[in-house]
C-alpha positions in Angstrom: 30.5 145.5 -12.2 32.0 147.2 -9.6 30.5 150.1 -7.4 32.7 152.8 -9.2 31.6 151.9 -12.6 27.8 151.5 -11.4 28.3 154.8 -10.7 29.7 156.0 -14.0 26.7 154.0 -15.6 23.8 155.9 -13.7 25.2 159.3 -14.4 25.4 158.4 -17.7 21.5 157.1 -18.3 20.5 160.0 -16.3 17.9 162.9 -17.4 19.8 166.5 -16.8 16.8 167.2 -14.0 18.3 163.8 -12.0 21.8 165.3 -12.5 20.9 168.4 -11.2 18.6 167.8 -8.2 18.9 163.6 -8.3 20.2 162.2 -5.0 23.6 161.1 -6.6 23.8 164.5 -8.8 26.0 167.2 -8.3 23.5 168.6 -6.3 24.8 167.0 -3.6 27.6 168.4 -3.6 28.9 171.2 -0.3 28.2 175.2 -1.4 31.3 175.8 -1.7 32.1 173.3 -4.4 29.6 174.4 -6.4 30.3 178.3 -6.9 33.9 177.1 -7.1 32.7 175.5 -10.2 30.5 178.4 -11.1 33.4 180.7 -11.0 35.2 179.0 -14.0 32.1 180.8 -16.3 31.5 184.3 -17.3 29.1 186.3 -15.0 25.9 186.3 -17.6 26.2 182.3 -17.7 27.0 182.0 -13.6 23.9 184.1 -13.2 21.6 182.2 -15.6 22.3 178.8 -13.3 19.7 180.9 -11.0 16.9 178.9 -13.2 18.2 175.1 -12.8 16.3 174.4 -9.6 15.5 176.4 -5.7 18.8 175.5 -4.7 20.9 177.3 -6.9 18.8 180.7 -7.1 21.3 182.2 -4.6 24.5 180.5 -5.3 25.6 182.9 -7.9 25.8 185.6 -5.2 28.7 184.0 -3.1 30.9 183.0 -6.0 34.5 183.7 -5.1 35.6 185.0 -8.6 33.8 187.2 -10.5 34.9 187.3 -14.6 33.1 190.1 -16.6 34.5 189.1 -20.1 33.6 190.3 -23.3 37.1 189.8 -25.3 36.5 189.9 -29.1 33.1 191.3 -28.8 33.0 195.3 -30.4 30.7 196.9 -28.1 28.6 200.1 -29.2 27.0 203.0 -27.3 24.1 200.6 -26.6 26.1 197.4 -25.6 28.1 199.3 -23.4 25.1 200.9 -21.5 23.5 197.3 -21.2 27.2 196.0 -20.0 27.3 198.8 -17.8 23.6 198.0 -16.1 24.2 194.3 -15.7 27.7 194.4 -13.9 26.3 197.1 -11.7 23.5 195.3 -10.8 25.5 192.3 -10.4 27.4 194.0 -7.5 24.8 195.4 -6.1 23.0 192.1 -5.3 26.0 190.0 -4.8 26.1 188.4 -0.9 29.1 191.5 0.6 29.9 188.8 3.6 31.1 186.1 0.9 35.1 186.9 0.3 35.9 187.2 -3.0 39.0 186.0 -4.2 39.6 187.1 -7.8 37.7 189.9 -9.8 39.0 189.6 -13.9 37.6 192.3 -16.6 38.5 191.2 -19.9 36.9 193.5 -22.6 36.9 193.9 -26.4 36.9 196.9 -28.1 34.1 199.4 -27.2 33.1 202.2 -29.6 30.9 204.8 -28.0 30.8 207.9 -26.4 30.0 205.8 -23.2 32.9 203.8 -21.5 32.6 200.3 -19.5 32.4 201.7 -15.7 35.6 199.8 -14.7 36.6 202.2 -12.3 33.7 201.3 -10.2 33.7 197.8 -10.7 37.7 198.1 -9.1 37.0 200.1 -6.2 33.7 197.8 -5.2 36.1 194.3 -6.1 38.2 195.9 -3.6 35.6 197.0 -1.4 35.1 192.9 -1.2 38.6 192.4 -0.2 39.4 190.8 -3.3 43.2 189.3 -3.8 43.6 189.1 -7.3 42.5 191.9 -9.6 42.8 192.3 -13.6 41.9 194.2 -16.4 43.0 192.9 -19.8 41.7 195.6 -22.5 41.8 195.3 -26.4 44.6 197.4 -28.0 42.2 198.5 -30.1 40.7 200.9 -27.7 44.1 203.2 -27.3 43.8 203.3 -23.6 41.5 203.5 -21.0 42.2 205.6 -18.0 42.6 204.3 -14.9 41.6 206.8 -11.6 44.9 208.6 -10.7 43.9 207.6 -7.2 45.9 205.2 -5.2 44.7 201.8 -4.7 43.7 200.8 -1.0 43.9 197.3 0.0 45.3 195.0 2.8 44.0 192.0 0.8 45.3 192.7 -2.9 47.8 190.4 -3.7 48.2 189.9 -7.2 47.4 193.0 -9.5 47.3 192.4 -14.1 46.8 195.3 -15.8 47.0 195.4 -19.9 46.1 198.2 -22.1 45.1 201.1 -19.7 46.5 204.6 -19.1 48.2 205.0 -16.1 48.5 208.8 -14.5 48.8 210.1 -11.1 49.2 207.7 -8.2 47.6 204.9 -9.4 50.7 202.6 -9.1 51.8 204.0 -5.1 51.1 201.0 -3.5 52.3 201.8 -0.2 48.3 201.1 0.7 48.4 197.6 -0.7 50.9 195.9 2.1 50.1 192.4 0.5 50.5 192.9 -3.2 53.6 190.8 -4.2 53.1 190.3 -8.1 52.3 193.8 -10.3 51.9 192.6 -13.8 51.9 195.1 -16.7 51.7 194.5 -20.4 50.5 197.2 -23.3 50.0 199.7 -20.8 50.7 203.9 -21.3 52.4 205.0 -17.8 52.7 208.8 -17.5 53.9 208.9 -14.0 56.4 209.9 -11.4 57.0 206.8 -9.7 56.1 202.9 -9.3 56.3 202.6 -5.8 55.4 199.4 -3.2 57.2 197.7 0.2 55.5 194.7 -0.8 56.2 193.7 -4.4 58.4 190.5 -4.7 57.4 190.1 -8.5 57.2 192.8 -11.5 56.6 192.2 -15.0 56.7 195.2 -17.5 56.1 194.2 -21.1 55.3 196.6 -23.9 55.0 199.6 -22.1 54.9 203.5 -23.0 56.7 205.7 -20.5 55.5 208.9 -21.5 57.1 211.1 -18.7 60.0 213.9 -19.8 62.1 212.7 -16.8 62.8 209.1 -16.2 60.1 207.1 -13.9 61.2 206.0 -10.9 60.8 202.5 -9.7 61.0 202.3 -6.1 60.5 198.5 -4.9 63.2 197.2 -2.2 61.4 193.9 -2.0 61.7 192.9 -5.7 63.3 189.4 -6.0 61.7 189.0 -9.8 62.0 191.2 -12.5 60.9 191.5 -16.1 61.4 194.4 -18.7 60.9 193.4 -22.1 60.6 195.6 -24.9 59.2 198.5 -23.1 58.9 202.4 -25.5 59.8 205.9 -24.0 62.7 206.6 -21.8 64.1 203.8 -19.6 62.7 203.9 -16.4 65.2 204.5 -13.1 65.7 201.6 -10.7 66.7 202.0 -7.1 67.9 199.8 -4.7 66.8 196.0 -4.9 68.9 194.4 -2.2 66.7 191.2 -2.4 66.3 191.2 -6.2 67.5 187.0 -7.5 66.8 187.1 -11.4 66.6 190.2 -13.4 66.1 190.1 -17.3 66.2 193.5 -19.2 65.5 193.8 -22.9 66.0 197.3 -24.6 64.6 197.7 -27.7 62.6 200.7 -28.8 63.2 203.0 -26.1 64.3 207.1 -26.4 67.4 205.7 -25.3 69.2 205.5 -28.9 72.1 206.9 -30.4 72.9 206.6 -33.9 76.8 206.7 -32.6 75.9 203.1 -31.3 74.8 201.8 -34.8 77.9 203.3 -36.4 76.0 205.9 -37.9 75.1 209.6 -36.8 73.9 211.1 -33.6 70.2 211.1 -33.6 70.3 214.3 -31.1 70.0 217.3 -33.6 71.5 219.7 -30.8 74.8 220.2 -29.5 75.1 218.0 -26.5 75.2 213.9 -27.1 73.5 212.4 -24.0 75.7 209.3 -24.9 78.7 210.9 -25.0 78.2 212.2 -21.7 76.6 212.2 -17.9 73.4 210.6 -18.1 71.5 213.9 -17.9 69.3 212.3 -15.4 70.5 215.6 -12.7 72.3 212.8 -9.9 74.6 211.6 -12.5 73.6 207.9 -11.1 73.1 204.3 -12.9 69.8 204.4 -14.5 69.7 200.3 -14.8 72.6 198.8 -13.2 72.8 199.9 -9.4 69.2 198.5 -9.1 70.3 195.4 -10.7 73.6 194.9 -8.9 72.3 192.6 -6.1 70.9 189.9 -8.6 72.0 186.2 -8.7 71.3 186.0 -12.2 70.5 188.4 -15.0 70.2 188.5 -18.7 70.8 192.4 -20.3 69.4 192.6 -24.0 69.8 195.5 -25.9 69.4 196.8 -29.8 72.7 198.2 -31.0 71.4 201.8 -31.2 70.6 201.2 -27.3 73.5 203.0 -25.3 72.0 202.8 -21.5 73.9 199.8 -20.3 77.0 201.5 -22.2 76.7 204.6 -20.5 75.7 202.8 -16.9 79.1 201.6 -17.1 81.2 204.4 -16.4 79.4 204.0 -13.1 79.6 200.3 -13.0 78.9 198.5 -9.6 79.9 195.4 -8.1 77.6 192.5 -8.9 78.8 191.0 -5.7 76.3 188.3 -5.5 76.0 187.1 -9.6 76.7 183.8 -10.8 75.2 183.9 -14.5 74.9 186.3 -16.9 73.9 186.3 -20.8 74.6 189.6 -22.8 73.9 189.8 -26.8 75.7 192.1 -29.1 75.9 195.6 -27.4 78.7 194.2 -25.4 81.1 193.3 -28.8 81.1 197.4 -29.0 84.9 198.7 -30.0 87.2 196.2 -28.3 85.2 194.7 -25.7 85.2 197.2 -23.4 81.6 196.6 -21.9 82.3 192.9 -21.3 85.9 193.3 -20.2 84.1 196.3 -17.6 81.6 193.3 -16.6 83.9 190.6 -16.0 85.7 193.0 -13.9 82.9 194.2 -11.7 81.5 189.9 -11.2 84.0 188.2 -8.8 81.7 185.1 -8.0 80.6 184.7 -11.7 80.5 181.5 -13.0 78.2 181.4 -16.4 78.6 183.7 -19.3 76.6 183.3 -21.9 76.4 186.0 -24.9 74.4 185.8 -27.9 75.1 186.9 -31.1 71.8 186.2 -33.2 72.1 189.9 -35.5 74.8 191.1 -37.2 77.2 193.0 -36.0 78.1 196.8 -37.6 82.4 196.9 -38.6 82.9 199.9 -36.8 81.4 197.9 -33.3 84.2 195.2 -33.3 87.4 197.2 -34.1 91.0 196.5 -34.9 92.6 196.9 -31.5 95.3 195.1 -29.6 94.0 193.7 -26.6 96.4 194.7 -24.2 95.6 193.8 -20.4 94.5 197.4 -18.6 95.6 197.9 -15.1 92.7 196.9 -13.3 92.7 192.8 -13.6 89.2 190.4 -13.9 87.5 190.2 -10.6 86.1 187.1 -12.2 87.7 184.1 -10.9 85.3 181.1 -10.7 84.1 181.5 -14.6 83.3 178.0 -15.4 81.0 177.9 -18.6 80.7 180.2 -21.5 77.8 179.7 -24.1 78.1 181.4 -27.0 75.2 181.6 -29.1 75.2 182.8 -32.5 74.8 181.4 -36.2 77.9 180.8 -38.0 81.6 180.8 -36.0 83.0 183.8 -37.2 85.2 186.6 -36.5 83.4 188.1 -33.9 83.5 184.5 -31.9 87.3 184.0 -32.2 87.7 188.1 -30.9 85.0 186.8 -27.8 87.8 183.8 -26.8 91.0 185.8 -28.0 90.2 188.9 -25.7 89.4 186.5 -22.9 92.5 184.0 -23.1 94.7 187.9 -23.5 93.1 188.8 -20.2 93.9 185.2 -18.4 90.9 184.2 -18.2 90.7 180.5 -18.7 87.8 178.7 -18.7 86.4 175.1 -18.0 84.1 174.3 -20.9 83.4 176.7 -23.7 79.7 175.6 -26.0 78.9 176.8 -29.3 75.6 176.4 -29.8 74.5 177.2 -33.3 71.0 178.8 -34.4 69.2 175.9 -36.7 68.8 179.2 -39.0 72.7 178.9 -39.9 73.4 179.1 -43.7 76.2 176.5 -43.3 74.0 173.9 -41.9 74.1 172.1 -38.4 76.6 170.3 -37.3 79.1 171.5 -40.1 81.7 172.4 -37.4 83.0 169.2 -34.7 84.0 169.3 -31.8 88.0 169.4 -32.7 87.9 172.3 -34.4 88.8 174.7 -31.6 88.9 172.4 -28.9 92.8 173.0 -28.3 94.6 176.4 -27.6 96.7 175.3 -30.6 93.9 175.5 -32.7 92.3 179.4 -32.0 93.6 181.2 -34.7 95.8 184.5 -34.6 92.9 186.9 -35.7 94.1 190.2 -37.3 94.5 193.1 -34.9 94.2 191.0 -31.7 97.6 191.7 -30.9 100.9 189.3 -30.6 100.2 185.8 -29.1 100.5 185.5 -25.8 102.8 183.3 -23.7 100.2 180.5 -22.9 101.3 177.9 -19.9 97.9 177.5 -19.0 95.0 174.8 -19.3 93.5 174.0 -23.1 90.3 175.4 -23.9 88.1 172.6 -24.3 85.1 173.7 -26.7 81.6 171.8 -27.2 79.7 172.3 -30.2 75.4 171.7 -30.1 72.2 173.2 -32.4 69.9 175.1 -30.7 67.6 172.5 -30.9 70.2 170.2 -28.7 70.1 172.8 -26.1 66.9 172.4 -25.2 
């Protein structure tokens, strides 16, 4: 038997009191090990390890992460007191020289007329100089306010916030010059401004803006961002000169216009904001100036979403973007918002558009695609992916607008959702893999005089994607 599994064996026959204080136990172990391995537990059950033996009394007090959890508990008047007592206590004792590197609070619902004092347990986590900070609350308590007072930190570098009310200045950062990741999810923000030097990553999911004008995200350092889904108006972006990958998904916003469905103008007055300046006072891009310096980005919007529609008639130049995916709010009229995109992208080379929802008649028109004036800045287009779940009309407009507009490209792949009514794999590959074979659709105008390279087209399911 060798030494290792000699090893294994006495650990194995061993009472838990040789474990813990034994010579070959974990007691052995350096300090620093063991409140590492402490701070994988919730507080009560860190603090409780005060009774194993001498040694341990104290090492609770030093733990680097703190975790006062209480997710799918329902707290009442008299739980929350109690919580409120032993967290406070907790601070109180815990060894101030030890650095603390995270502090998480992750709370169920609490029913009372007394909230969880998570505004204190913040400031005193930052007091410690701790990095990482987060508070994850249940929906079910419809927001908890945050302090409208900044946050003040030269050690925060990672801040989660999920389910809280945000007022005031609580987001001005300028007082946090090493926080580089804000994460947001669930959360009401009824403020002016999301402002930091510092941020590198943002992630907004699921958020309320609740302001009357638009909120103004102010982050020049951004090279990540995420806004998925968010309610309330779209927020305003300035500048991100250093911003790599964007992704932008409009769902449920204020931002909607019947007009975009095909249907009525929701606004019952006499003014369409879609129809004309943005109403925002500087007449600027809400979205797409901020976005213009990205290397990749993927803009998702519901067909009653006009904001990337009305950012165009201020388009920029995406001077530095290489891929882009749309879905269906670019197939609008004639194309016009891709068409406007391809000629704002000169160093583009992946387009990919998705068209997973149907699309309304009176969004893909009967127009002849004529070439306008200003030609494609897009010259190094090398793959199109177009996603959707049955080859139809709206597909063969996609490839008819762009061979009209001399844009030929290297390899063009259908990939077809596993949802599609006609089956996988129904279509091959030689179906439109020549120029011979895309058909002359109705209202796309004469056919063009073609000397030009074949469009090669690749067929795959979704599932061969991956």
């Amino acid at each position: 038997m060798s030494l290792e599994q000699e090893a294994v064996s006495r650990r194995r026959n061993a009472t838990p009191e040789a474990i813990i204080g034994g010579g070959d136990g974990i007691d052995v172990l350096p300090d620093e090990i063991l409140q590492h391995v402490l701070s994988f537990l919730p507080v009560p059950e860190a603090v409780q390890t005060c009774v194993l033996a001498r040694r341990w009394q104290h090492l609770w007090k030093s733990m680097p992460v703190l975790r006062v959890t209480g997710e799918g508990w329902i707290l009442n008047r008299r739980g929350v007191r109690k919580l409120n007592k032993f967290v406070n206590h907790l601070l109180l004792l815990r060894d101030r020289t030890a650095p603390l590197h995270t502090c998480e609070v992750e709370l169920g619902t609490f029913r009372s007329q007394d909230d969880p004092q998570i505004n204190l347990w913040i400031r005193h986590a930052l007091l410690c100089q701790a990095q990482v900070l987060s508070v994850h609350l249940s929906r079910d308590n419809n927001s908890f306010d945050l302090e409208d007072l900044p946050l003040v930190s030269r050690h925060l570098t990672r801040l989660e916030l999920c389910n809280v009310m945000l007022n005031g200045n609580i987001l001005n950062f300028s007082r946090c010059p090493a926080l580089e990741e804000l994460w947001m999810r669930d959360c009401y923000i009824a403020l002016d401004v999301i402002l930091s030097q510092s941020v590198k990553r943002l992630t907004i999911l699921d958020c309320m803006f609740y302001q009357n004008a638009r909120t103004r995200i102010s982050i020049p350092s951004l090279v990540t961002l995420e806004f998925t889904e968010c309610w309330g108006r779209t927020p305003f972006l300035e500048s991100m000169p250093s911003l790599v990958t964007g992704s932008v998904k409009l769902t449920n916003c204020d931002d909607c216009c019947g007009k975009e469905a095909g249907s009525s103008c929701f606004n019952v007055s006499n003014t369409c904001e879609n129809c004309g300046a943005n109403n925002d006072g500087n007449g600027d891009c809400v979205l797409l100036n901020g976005l213009s310096e990205a290397k990749s980005l993927e803009l998702i919007a519901k067909p009653g979403v006009f904001i990337f529609r009305r950012d165009l008639m201020r388009c920029p130049t995406f001077s530095k973007l290489k891929t882009l995916l749309l879905n269906e709010w670019c197939m609008k009229t004639n194309l016009s918002a891709l068409i406007c995109l391809l000629q704002h992208t000169p160093v583009l080379d992946k387009l990919t558009i998705q068209l997973c929802e149907a699309i309304n008649s009176q969004m893909v028109t009967k127009e002849s695609y004529n070439p306008i004036e200003l030609p494609f800045a897009t010259k190094k287009l090398k793959v199109m992916e177009i996603k959707c779940e049955t080859i139809d009309e709206k597909v063969h407009k996609i490839l008819a607008v762009l061979d009209t507009y001399g844009i030929h490209i290297g390899q063009i792949n259908i990939h077809r959702s596993i949802g599609s009514s006609e089956g996988i794999g129904s279509w091959t590959s030689s179906t439109l893999e020549s120029e011979q074979a895309l058909p002359h659709i109705s209202g796309a105008g004469p056919p063009q005089p073609r000397s030009q390279s074949k469009l090669p087209l690749t067929e795959r399911s979704a599932s061969e994607h991956d």
